[in-house]
C-alpha positions as CSV (number, residue, x, y, z in Angstrom):
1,X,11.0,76.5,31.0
2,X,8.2,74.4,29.0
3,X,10.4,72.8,27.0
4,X,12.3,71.6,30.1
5,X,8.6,70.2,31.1
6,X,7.9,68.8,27.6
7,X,11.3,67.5,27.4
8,X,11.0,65.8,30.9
9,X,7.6,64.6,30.4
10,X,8.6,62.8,27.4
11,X,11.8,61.2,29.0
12,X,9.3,59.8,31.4
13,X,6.6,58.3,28.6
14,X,10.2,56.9,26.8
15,X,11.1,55.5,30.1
16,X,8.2,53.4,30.9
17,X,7.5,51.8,27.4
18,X,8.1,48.4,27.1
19,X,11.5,47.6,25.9
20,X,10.6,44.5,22.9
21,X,14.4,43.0,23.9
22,X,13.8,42.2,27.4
23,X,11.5,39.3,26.5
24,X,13.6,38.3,23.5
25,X,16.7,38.2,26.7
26,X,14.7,36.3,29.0
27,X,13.8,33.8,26.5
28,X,17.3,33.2,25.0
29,X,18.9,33.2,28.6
30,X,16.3,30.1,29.3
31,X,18.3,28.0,26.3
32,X,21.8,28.8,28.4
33,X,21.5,25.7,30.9
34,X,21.0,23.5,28.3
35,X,24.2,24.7,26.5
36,X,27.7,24.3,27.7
37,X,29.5,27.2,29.2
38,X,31.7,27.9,26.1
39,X,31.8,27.5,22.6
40,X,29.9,28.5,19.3
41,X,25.9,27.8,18.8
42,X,24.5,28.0,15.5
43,X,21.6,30.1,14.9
44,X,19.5,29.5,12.1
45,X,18.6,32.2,9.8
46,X,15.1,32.9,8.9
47,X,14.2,31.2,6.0
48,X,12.5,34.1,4.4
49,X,13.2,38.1,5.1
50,X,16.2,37.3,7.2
51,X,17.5,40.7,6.3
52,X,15.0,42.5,8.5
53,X,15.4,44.4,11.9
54,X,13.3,42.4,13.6
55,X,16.0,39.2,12.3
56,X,18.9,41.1,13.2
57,X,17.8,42.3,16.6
58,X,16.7,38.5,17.5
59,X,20.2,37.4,16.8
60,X,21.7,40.5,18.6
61,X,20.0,39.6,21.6
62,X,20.6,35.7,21.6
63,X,24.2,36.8,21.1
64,X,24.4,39.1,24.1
65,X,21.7,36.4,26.4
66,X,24.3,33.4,25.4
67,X,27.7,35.5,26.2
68,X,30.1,34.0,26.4
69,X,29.6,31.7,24.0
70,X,29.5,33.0,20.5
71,X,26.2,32.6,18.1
72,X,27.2,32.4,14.7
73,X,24.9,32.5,11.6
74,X,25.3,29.3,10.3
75,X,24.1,25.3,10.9
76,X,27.1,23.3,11.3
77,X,27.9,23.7,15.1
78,X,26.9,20.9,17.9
79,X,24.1,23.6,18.9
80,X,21.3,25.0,17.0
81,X,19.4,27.7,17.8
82,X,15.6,28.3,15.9
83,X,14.1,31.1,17.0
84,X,10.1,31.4,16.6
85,X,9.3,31.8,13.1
86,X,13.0,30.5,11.8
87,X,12.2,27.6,10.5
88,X,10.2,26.7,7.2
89,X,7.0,25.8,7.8
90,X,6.4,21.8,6.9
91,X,9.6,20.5,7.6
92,X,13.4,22.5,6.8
93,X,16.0,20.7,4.7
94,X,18.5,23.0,7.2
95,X,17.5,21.2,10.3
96,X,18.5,17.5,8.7
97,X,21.4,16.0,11.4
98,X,19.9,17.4,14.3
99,X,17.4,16.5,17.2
100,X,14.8,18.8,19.2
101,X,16.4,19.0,22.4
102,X,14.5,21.7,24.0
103,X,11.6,24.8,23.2
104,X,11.6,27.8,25.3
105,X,8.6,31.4,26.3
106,X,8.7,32.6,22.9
107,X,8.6,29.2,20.5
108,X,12.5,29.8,20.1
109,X,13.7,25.7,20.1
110,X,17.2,24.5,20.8
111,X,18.7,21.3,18.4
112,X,21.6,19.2,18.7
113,X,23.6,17.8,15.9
114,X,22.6,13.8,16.1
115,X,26.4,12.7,16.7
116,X,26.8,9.3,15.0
């Protein structure tokens, strides 16, 4: 019987921490009007320890906020997405062909390729 208690009592503490991807969902879905309602974005990389969690989880959840369109890893598509922190401080070489078209809650900025 206590461990039904402790077991319970923890469910609850799990249940009412906050979850870090709800903001990260809320501040990708903000970049969907400004997309069209198909098609592949690019998502820039973090231009130093892009291998992390925290990188991986940030492009999880602009995947799933953006669905259905389809968030690739790369700079090439129309659409660019920078999350905060993505860029290289002091200008990034990646970021050449495209314009600032919009910056979101969170610092997370949208680009579009400057079509000749």
């Amino acid at each position: 019987m206590a461990w039904c208690l402790v077991a319970a009592f923890s469910a609850f503490q799990f249940s009412r921490a906050p979850d870090p991807t709800d903001d990260l969902d809320a501040e990708f879905s903000a970049l969907a009007e400004h997309l069209p309602p198909r098609g592949l974005v690019g998502f820039l990389d973090r231009y130093a320890d892009g291998g992390t969690d925290d990188a991986a989880r940030t492009w999880f959840v602009a995947q799933y906020a953006l669905a259905p369109r389809v968030v690739v890893s790369r700079v090439g598509p129309e659409f660019l997405i920078v999350a905060s922190g993505a860029a290289k401080p002091g200008g990034d070489p990646r970021l050449d062909g495209y314009i600032h078209i919009e910056t979101v809650a969170g610092g997370h900025r949208l680009y579009r390729r400057n079509l000749p």
